[in-house]
C-alpha positions as CSV (number, residue, x, y, z in Angstrom):
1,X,31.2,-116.0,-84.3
2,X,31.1,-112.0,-85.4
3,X,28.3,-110.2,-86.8
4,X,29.8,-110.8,-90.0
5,X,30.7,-114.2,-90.4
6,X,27.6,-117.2,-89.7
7,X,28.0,-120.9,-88.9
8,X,28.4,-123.7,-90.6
9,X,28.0,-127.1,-88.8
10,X,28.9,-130.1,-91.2
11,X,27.0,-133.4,-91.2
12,X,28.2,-135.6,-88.2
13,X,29.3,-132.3,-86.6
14,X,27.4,-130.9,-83.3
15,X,27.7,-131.5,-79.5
16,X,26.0,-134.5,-78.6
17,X,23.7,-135.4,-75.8
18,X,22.5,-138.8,-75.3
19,X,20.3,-141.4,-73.1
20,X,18.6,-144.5,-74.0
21,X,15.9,-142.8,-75.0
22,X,17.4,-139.4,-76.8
23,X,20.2,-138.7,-79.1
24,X,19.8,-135.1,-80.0
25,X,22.7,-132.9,-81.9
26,X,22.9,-129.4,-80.5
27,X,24.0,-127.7,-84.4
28,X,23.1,-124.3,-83.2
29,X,23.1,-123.2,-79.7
30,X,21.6,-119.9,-78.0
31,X,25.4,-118.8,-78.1
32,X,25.0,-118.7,-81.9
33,X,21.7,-117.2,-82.5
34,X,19.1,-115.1,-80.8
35,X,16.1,-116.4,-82.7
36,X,16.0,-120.2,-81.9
37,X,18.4,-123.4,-80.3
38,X,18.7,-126.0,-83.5
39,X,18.9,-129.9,-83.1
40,X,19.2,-133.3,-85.0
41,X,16.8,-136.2,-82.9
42,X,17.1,-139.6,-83.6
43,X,13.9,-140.3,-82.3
44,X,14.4,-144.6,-81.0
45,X,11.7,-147.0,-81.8
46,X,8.9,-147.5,-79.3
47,X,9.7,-143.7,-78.0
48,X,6.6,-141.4,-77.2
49,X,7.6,-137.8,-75.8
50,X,4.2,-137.6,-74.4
51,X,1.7,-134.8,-75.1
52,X,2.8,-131.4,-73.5
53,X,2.4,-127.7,-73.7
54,X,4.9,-125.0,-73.2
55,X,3.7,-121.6,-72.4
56,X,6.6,-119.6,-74.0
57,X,8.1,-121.7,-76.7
58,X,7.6,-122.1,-80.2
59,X,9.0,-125.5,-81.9
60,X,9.3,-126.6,-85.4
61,X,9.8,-130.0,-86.6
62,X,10.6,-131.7,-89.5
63,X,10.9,-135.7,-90.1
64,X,14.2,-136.1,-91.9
65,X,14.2,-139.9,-91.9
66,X,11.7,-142.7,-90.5
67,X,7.8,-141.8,-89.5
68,X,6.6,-139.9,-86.6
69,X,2.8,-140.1,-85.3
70,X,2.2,-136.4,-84.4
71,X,0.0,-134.0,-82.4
72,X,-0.5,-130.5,-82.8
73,X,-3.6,-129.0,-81.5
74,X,-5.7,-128.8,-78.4
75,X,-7.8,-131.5,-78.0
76,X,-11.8,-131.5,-77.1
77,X,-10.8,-133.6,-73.9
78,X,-6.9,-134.3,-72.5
79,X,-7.1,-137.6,-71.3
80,X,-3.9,-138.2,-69.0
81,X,-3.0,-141.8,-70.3
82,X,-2.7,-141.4,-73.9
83,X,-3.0,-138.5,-76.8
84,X,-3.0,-140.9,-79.5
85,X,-6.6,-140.6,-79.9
86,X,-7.4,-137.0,-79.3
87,X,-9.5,-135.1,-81.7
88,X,-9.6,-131.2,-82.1
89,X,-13.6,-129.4,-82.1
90,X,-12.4,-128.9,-85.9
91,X,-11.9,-132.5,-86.3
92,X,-7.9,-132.9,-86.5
93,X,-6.1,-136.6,-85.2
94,X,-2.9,-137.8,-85.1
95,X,-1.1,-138.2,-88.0
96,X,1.7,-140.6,-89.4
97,X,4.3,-138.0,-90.5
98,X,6.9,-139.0,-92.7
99,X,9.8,-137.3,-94.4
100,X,9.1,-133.8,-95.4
101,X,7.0,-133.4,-93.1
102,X,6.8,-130.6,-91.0
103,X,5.2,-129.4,-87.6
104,X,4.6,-126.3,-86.2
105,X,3.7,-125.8,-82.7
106,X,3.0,-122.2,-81.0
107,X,3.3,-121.1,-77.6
108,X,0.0,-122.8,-75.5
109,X,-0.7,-125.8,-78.3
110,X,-0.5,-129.3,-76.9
111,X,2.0,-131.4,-78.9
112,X,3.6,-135.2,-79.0
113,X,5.3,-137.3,-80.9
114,X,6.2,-141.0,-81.2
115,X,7.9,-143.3,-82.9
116,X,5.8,-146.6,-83.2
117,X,7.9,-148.2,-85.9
118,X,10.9,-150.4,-85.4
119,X,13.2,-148.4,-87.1
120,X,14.5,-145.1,-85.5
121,X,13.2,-142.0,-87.2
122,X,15.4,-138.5,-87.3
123,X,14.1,-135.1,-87.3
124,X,15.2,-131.5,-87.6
125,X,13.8,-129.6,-84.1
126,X,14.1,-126.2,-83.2
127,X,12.9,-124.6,-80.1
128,X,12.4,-120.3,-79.7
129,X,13.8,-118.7,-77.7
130,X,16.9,-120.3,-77.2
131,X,18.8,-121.8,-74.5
132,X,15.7,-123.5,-72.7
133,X,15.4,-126.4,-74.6
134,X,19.6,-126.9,-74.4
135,X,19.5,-126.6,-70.4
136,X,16.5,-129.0,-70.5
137,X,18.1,-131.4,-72.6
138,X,21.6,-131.0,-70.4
139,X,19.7,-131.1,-67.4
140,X,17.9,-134.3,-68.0
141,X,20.8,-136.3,-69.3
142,X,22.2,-135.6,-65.9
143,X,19.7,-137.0,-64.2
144,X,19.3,-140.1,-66.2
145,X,22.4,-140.7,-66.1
146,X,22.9,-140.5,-62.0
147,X,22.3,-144.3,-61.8
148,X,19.5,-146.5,-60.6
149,X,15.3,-145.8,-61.7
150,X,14.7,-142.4,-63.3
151,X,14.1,-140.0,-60.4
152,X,10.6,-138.8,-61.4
153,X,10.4,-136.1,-59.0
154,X,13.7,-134.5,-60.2
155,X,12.5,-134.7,-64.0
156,X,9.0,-132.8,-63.0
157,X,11.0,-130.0,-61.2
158,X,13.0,-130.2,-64.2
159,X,9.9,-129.5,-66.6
160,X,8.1,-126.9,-64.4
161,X,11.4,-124.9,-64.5
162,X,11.9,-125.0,-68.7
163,X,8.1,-124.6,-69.0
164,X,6.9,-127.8,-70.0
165,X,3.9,-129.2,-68.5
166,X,3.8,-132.5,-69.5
167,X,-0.1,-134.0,-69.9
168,X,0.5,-137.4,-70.7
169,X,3.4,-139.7,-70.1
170,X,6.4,-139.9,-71.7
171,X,7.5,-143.5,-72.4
172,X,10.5,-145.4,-73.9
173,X,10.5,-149.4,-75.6
């Protein structure tokens, strides 16, 4: 790509990366753009990210298809099993998000999502600045994919060194 011509990725067109519990689209990469890393998530039923924080990045999501329960705010107490029923000191929950929704996520704001429906949902996610959340998502498949149990330990040096400090579990089915 040159500084005068942009990109265009067509639908079905991306690199893909994907586990049993991700399928993510890179569409634009940190090679393409110095602003943000783009993805398509097909987010699987039963899948919950678990609430995290990053310290650096800013994300955006939007639900493209299916529903999403999402969090986006610092909650009066982080419980460590589950953020479904957090509540900010304004007052803000959880929320079923559905399509057109969209989610914005500074740097230091706890945030989750999950898919408690039995249909898989897809959403549009971008993550600034790019490549952290590409490395991250190569980085992971990797290790899910060495064979055997997830190695736990390898996936929270994994985290620590994208920023991500996860603050509840992340759980698939």
């Amino acid at each position: 790509m040159t500084a005068t011509e942009g990109l265009l990725v067509p639908p079905g067109h991306g690199r893909v990366v994907e586990a049993p519990a991700q399928h993510v689209t890179f569409k634009v990469t940190g090679s393409h753009s110095r602003t943000a890393s783009t993805f398509e998530v097909i987010v699987p039923p039963g899948f919950d990210v678990g609430a995290h924080v990053h310290t650096r990045s800013e994300e955006l999501f939007y639900v493209l298809e299916g529903e999403l329960d999402v969090l986006a705010f610092e909650p009066r107490v982080r419980t460590p099993d589950s953020w479904r029923h957090w509540e900010s000191g304004s007052g803000n929950r959880v929320v079923r998000a559905g399509p057109g929704t969209v989610i914005v996520v500074p740097p230091g704001c706890p945030h989750a999502f999950a898919n408690p429906t039995d249909t898989p949902a897809k959403m549009f996610f971008q993550a600034s600045p790019p490549p952290d959340h590409e490395r991250y998502f190569e980085e992971l498949l990797e290790i899910l994919q060495s064979g055997g149990p997830p190695d736990h330990e390898a996936i929270e040096a994994l985290r620590t060194k994208y920023d991500i400090q996860q603050l509840t579990p992340l759980k698939h089915g």
